[in-house]
N, C-alpha and C positions, 0 to 999 in steps of 0.2 A: 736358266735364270739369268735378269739381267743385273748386273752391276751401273751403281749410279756413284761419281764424283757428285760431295756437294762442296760448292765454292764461297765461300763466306767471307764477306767484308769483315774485319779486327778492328776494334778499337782501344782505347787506351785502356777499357774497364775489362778486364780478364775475364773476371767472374760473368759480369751482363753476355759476353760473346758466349763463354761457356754452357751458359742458361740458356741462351737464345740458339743453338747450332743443337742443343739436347732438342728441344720444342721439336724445332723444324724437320730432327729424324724422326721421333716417335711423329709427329704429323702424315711424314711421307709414306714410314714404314706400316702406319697402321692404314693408308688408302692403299697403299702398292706393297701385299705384303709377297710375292714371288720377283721380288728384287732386294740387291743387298744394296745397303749404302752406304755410304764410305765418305766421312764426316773427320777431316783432318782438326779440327779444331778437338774434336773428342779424342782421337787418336794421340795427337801430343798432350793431351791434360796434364798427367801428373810428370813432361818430362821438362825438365827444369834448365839443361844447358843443351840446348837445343837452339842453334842460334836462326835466325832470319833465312840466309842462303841456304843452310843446311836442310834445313823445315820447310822450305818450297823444292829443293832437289827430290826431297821425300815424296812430297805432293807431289809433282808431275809424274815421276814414278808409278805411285799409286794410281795417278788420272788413266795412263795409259792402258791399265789392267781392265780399264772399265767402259760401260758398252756406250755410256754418256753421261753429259755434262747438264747439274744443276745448278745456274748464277742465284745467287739471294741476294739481298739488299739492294745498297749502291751498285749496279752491274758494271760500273766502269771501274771498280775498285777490282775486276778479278779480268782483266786485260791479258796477262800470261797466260790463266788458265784458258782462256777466249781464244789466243789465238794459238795456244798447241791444240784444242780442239778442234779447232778450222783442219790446220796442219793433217789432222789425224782422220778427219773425217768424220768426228762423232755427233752424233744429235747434241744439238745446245738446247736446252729451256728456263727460262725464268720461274721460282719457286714464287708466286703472287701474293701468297699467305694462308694461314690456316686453312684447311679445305677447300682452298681453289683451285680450279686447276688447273695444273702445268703448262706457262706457254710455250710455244716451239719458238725457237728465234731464226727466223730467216733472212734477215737482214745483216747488213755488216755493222759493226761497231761505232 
């Protein structure tokens, strides 16, 4: 089974990210359902002092347990998570939206 980071652009509206990171798992989980994935914006929901450094130390952590990396949004807004995947080796793909599907990124940033 593989394991997928998804990497999500935040914005100031809590709740819209929150909405929008739920979509986009149930989206992926119900086309690719013999892979897990691993959705930090769901995973910190209800944690409250959780600061900025701390919450991406968590996330690369978590990135590294997994077989690859899914950009959403803005893809220049997840640049950390881009280039410890490089680092790491792992497949990148752009999430293009509802039932599209997955691009491979082969290029550089």
């Amino acid at each position: 089974m593989e394991w997928a980071y998804i990497a999500q652009y935040l914005t100031e509206d809590y709740m819209h990210d929150l909405a929008k990171a739920a979509a986009i798992q149930t989206d992926l989980q119900k086309r690719y359902p013999d892979t897990v994935f691993v959705n930090p914006r769901i995973l910190f929901a209800d944690v409250e002092e959780v600061t900025g450094g701390q919450a991406m130390a968590c996330c690369l952590e978590m990135m590294e347990k997994c077989n690859l990396l899914i950009l959403t949004s803005d893809f220049t807004a997840n640049l950390l998570e881009w280039e410890n995947a490089k680092e790491m080796d792992i497949p990148i793909f752009y999430y293009m939206g509802e039932n599209e599907p997955l691009a491979r990124c082969f290029d550089e940033y």
